[in-house]
C-alpha positions, 0 to 999 in steps of 0.5 A, spaced: 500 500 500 506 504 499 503 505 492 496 507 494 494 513 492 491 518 498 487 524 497 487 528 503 482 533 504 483 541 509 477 546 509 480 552 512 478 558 514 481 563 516 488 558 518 494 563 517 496 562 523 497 554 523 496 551 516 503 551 514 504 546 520 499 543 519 500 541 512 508 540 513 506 535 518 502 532 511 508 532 507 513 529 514 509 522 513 512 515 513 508 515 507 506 522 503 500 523 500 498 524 492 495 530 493 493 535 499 487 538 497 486 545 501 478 548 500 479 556 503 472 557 505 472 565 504 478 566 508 478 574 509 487 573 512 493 570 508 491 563 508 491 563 501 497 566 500 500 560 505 496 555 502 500 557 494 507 557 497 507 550 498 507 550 490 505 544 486 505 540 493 497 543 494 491 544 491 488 551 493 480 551 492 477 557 494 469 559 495 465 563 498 464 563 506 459 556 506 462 552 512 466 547 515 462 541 512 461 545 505 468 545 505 470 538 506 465 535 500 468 540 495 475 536 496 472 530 497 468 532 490 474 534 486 478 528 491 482 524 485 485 518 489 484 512 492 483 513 499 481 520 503 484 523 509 481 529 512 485 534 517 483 540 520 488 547 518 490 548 525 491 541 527 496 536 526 498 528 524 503 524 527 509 522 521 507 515 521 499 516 521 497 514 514 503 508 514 499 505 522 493 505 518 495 501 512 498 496 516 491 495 519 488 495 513 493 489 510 492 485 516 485 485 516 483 485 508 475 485 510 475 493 512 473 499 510 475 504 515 480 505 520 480 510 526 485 513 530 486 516 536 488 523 538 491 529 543 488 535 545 494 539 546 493 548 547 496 552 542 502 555 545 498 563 543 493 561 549 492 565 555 491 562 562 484 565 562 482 560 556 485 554 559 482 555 566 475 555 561 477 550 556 479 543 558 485 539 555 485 531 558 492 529 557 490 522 555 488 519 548 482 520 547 478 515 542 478 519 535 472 516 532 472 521 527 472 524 520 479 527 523 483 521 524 479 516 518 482 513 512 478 510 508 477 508 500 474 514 497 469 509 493 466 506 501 465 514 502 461 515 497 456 509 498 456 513 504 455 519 501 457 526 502 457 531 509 450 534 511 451 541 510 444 543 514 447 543 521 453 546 524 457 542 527 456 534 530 455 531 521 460 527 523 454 523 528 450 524 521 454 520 517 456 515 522 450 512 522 449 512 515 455 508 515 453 503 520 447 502 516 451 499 510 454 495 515 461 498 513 466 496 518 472 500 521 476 499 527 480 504 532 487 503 533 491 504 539 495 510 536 495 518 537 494 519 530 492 526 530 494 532 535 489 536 535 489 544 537 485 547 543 485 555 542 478 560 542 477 559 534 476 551 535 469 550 531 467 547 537 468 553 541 465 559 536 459 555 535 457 555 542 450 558 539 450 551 534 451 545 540 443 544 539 445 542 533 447 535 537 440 533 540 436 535 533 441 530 529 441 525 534 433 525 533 434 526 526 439 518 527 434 515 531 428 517 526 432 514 521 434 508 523 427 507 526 424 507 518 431 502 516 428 497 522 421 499 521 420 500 529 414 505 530 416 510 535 
Protein backbone atom coordinates (compact mmCIF):
# COMPACT_ATOMS: atom_id res chain seq x y z
CA UNK A 1 0.00 0.00 0.00
CA UNK A 2 3.29 2.22 -0.17
CA UNK A 3 1.81 2.97 -3.77
CA UNK A 4 -1.80 3.98 -2.59
CA UNK A 5 -2.80 6.91 -3.78
CA UNK A 6 -4.46 9.26 -0.87
CA UNK A 7 -6.16 12.28 -1.27
CA UNK A 8 -6.12 14.21 1.85
CA UNK A 9 -8.80 16.99 2.14
CA UNK A 10 -8.15 20.67 4.65
CA UNK A 11 -11.14 23.05 4.89
CA UNK A 12 -9.74 26.31 6.11
CA UNK A 13 -10.85 29.19 7.21
CA UNK A 14 -9.11 31.88 8.39
CA UNK A 15 -5.81 29.36 9.26
CA UNK A 16 -2.90 31.60 8.62
CA UNK A 17 -1.56 31.12 11.85
CA UNK A 18 -1.29 27.27 11.68
CA UNK A 19 -1.91 25.83 8.29
CA UNK A 20 1.80 25.71 7.34
CA UNK A 21 2.02 23.13 10.25
CA UNK A 22 -0.31 21.57 9.58
CA UNK A 23 0.26 20.93 6.01
CA UNK A 24 4.10 20.12 6.94
CA UNK A 25 3.03 17.66 9.02
CA UNK A 26 1.30 16.10 5.79
CA UNK A 27 4.12 16.31 3.64
CA UNK A 28 6.54 14.85 7.10
CA UNK A 29 4.68 11.06 6.75
CA UNK A 30 6.43 8.00 6.59
CA UNK A 31 4.04 7.61 3.52
CA UNK A 32 3.46 11.04 1.51
CA UNK A 33 0.21 11.83 0.30
CA UNK A 34 -0.64 12.20 -3.57
CA UNK A 35 -2.33 15.13 -3.33
CA UNK A 36 -3.35 17.53 -0.43
CA UNK A 37 -6.06 19.25 -1.20
CA UNK A 38 -7.00 22.98 0.69
CA UNK A 39 -10.57 24.36 0.35
CA UNK A 40 -10.08 28.16 1.53
CA UNK A 41 -13.73 28.73 2.91
CA UNK A 42 -13.78 32.61 2.41
CA UNK A 43 -10.61 33.17 4.37
CA UNK A 44 -10.63 37.37 4.93
CA UNK A 45 -6.37 36.80 6.23
CA UNK A 46 -3.36 35.12 4.26
CA UNK A 47 -4.35 31.63 4.33
CA UNK A 48 -4.29 31.98 0.89
CA UNK A 49 -1.08 33.21 0.45
CA UNK A 50 0.45 30.34 2.88
CA UNK A 51 -1.57 27.84 1.14
CA UNK A 52 0.38 28.87 -2.60
CA UNK A 53 3.82 28.86 -1.05
CA UNK A 54 3.56 25.26 -0.77
CA UNK A 55 3.52 25.36 -4.79
CA UNK A 56 2.73 22.49 -6.95
CA UNK A 57 2.84 20.06 -3.50
CA UNK A 58 -1.00 21.75 -2.61
CA UNK A 59 -4.07 22.37 -4.45
CA UNK A 60 -5.88 25.53 -3.17
CA UNK A 61 -9.62 25.96 -3.73
CA UNK A 62 -11.24 28.90 -2.50
CA UNK A 63 -15.30 29.76 -2.36
CA UNK A 64 -17.32 31.83 -0.52
CA UNK A 65 -17.81 31.54 3.48
CA UNK A 66 -20.25 28.32 3.24
CA UNK A 67 -18.70 26.27 6.37
CA UNK A 68 -16.71 23.74 7.67
CA UNK A 69 -18.74 20.83 6.35
CA UNK A 70 -19.27 22.64 2.82
CA UNK A 71 -15.68 22.86 2.57
CA UNK A 72 -14.81 19.45 3.03
CA UNK A 73 -17.31 17.84 0.48
CA UNK A 74 -15.92 20.28 -2.20
CA UNK A 75 -12.46 18.34 -1.52
CA UNK A 76 -13.86 15.34 -1.47
CA UNK A 77 -15.65 16.27 -4.89
CA UNK A 78 -12.75 17.18 -6.57
CA UNK A 79 -10.56 14.41 -4.50
CA UNK A 80 -8.70 12.01 -7.35
CA UNK A 81 -7.37 9.40 -5.03
CA UNK A 82 -7.97 6.35 -3.94
CA UNK A 83 -8.10 6.79 -0.39
CA UNK A 84 -9.25 10.13 1.63
CA UNK A 85 -7.88 11.58 4.63
CA UNK A 86 -9.09 14.78 6.45
CA UNK A 87 -7.33 17.22 8.89
CA UNK A 88 -8.45 20.46 10.12
CA UNK A 89 -5.94 23.54 9.34
CA UNK A 90 -4.86 24.25 12.92
CA UNK A 91 -4.21 20.56 13.64
CA UNK A 92 -1.52 18.40 13.19
CA UNK A 93 -0.67 14.42 12.20
CA UNK A 94 1.57 12.35 13.56
CA UNK A 95 4.78 11.29 10.94
CA UNK A 96 3.62 7.55 10.75
CA UNK A 97 -0.10 8.08 10.90
CA UNK A 98 -1.17 7.21 7.09
CA UNK A 99 1.75 4.36 7.23
CA UNK A 100 -0.13 2.82 11.06
CA UNK A 101 -3.20 2.80 9.17
CA UNK A 102 -2.13 0.96 6.46
CA UNK A 103 -0.99 -1.57 8.15
CA UNK A 104 -4.09 -2.18 9.65
CA UNK A 105 -5.75 -2.34 6.54
CA UNK A 106 -3.23 -5.34 5.02
CA UNK A 107 -3.52 -7.23 8.41
CA UNK A 108 -7.20 -7.01 8.15
CA UNK A 109 -8.24 -7.06 4.11
CA UNK A 110 -12.19 -7.05 5.22
CA UNK A 111 -12.29 -3.10 6.46
CA UNK A 112 -13.43 -0.34 5.40
CA UNK A 113 -12.35 2.31 7.65
CA UNK A 114 -9.66 2.93 10.05
CA UNK A 115 -9.69 5.40 13.20
CA UNK A 116 -7.20 6.52 15.30
CA UNK A 117 -6.85 8.44 18.43
CA UNK A 118 -5.82 11.79 19.22
CA UNK A 119 -4.45 14.52 21.90
CA UNK A 120 -5.54 17.72 22.69
CA UNK A 121 -2.77 19.90 23.46
CA UNK A 122 -3.03 24.03 23.80
CA UNK A 123 -1.78 26.48 21.43
CA UNK A 124 1.42 27.85 22.89
CA UNK A 125 -0.79 31.80 21.96
CA UNK A 126 -3.49 30.60 24.54
CA UNK A 127 -3.70 32.61 27.86
CA UNK A 128 -4.35 31.44 31.33
CA UNK A 129 -7.96 32.62 31.27
CA UNK A 130 -8.58 30.03 28.39
CA UNK A 131 -7.02 27.32 29.91
CA UNK A 132 -8.99 27.85 33.31
CA UNK A 133 -12.39 27.70 30.59
CA UNK A 134 -11.41 25.10 28.22
CA UNK A 135 -10.14 21.58 29.26
CA UNK A 136 -7.26 19.80 27.78
CA UNK A 137 -7.27 15.76 29.03
CA UNK A 138 -3.96 14.96 28.99
CA UNK A 139 -4.56 11.25 27.73
CA UNK A 140 -5.55 9.88 24.37
CA UNK A 141 -8.94 10.12 23.85
CA UNK A 142 -10.73 7.52 21.25
CA UNK A 143 -10.89 9.60 17.81
CA UNK A 144 -14.00 8.28 16.25
CA UNK A 145 -13.62 10.88 13.97
CA UNK A 146 -13.71 12.05 10.50
CA UNK A 147 -10.09 13.67 11.56
CA UNK A 148 -8.31 10.74 12.24
CA UNK A 149 -10.22 8.43 9.24
CA UNK A 150 -8.68 6.77 6.41
CA UNK A 151 -10.98 5.25 4.34
CA UNK A 152 -11.33 4.38 0.46
CA UNK A 153 -12.93 7.20 -1.26
CA UNK A 154 -15.30 4.70 -3.23
CA UNK A 155 -16.51 3.06 0.56
CA UNK A 156 -17.11 7.14 1.41
CA UNK A 157 -19.03 7.78 -1.45
CA UNK A 158 -21.53 4.94 -0.95
CA UNK A 159 -21.75 6.55 2.24
CA UNK A 160 -22.11 9.76 0.76
CA UNK A 161 -21.00 13.26 1.36
CA UNK A 162 -21.30 15.51 4.61
CA UNK A 163 -24.50 17.01 5.62
CA UNK A 164 -24.43 20.63 5.45
CA UNK A 165 -27.67 21.61 7.42
CA UNK A 166 -26.28 21.75 10.60
CA UNK A 167 -23.19 23.46 12.10
CA UNK A 168 -21.08 21.27 13.93
CA UNK A 169 -21.73 17.40 15.02
CA UNK A 170 -22.18 16.00 10.86
CA UNK A 171 -19.98 13.81 11.66
CA UNK A 172 -22.52 11.56 14.14
CA UNK A 173 -24.95 12.01 10.98
CA UNK A 174 -22.78 10.39 8.57
CA UNK A 175 -21.58 7.90 11.32
CA UNK A 176 -24.75 6.10 11.40
CA UNK A 177 -25.33 6.02 7.98
CA UNK A 178 -22.02 4.43 7.52
CA UNK A 179 -23.25 1.72 10.45
CA UNK A 180 -26.42 1.36 8.46
CA UNK A 181 -24.41 -0.12 5.26
CA UNK A 182 -22.52 -2.46 7.84
CA UNK A 183 -19.22 -0.51 6.85
CA UNK A 184 -16.85 -1.77 9.12
CA UNK A 185 -13.97 0.35 10.93
CA UNK A 186 -11.64 -0.35 13.78
CA UNK A 187 -9.72 2.24 16.11
CA UNK A 188 -6.03 1.96 16.58
CA UNK A 189 -4.46 2.46 19.98
CA UNK A 190 -2.07 5.04 18.32
CA UNK A 191 -2.21 9.19 18.63
CA UNK A 192 -2.74 9.69 15.40
CA UNK A 193 -3.97 13.41 15.32
CA UNK A 194 -2.82 16.19 17.64
CA UNK A 195 -5.46 18.45 17.86
CA UNK A 196 -5.06 22.23 18.63
CA UNK A 197 -7.19 23.66 21.68
CA UNK A 198 -7.44 27.62 21.00
CA UNK A 199 -10.52 30.39 21.01
CA UNK A 200 -11.21 29.76 17.44
CA UNK A 201 -11.92 25.91 17.52
CA UNK A 202 -15.07 25.29 15.86
CA UNK A 203 -16.46 23.61 18.56
CA UNK A 204 -15.75 26.71 20.91
CA UNK A 205 -17.24 29.59 18.48
CA UNK A 206 -20.32 27.53 17.67
CA UNK A 207 -21.24 27.50 21.47
CA UNK A 208 -24.51 29.03 19.89
CA UNK A 209 -24.83 25.54 17.42
CA UNK A 210 -24.40 22.58 20.30
CA UNK A 211 -28.37 22.39 19.87
CA UNK A 212 -27.09 21.01 16.76
CA UNK A 213 -26.13 17.57 18.51
CA UNK A 214 -29.90 16.98 20.01
CA UNK A 215 -31.66 17.94 16.56
CA UNK A 216 -29.24 15.31 14.55
CA UNK A 217 -29.02 12.57 17.39
CA UNK A 218 -33.05 12.62 16.87
CA UNK A 219 -32.77 13.01 13.33
CA UNK A 220 -30.27 9.44 13.55
CA UNK A 221 -32.68 7.66 15.59
CA UNK A 222 -35.83 8.63 13.04
CA UNK A 223 -33.78 7.16 10.69
CA UNK A 224 -32.62 4.13 11.99
CA UNK A 225 -36.32 3.67 13.18
CA UNK A 226 -37.56 3.63 9.21
CA UNK A 227 -34.39 1.32 8.39
CA UNK A 228 -35.89 -1.35 11.12
CA UNK A 229 -39.48 -0.36 10.71
CA UNK A 230 -39.74 0.10 14.51
CA UNK A 231 -42.51 2.52 15.24
CA UNK A 232 -41.89 5.42 17.84
Amino acid sequence: MNQAHVSVVIPAFNAEQYIVEALRSILAQSIVPNEIIVVDDGSTDATAECVRAFGHNVTLLQQENRGNFPALNRGIESAQGEWLAFLDADDVWSPQRLEKQFAAFQNNPDLNCVYGHLLNFYSPETDAEFRARVVCPPQPLEGLWHHTLLMRRADFLRVGCFRTDWQVGNFIEWFARAARLGIKHIVLPDVLLYRRLHPNNTGVRERAAQQDYARILRFVLQGKRAATGTQT
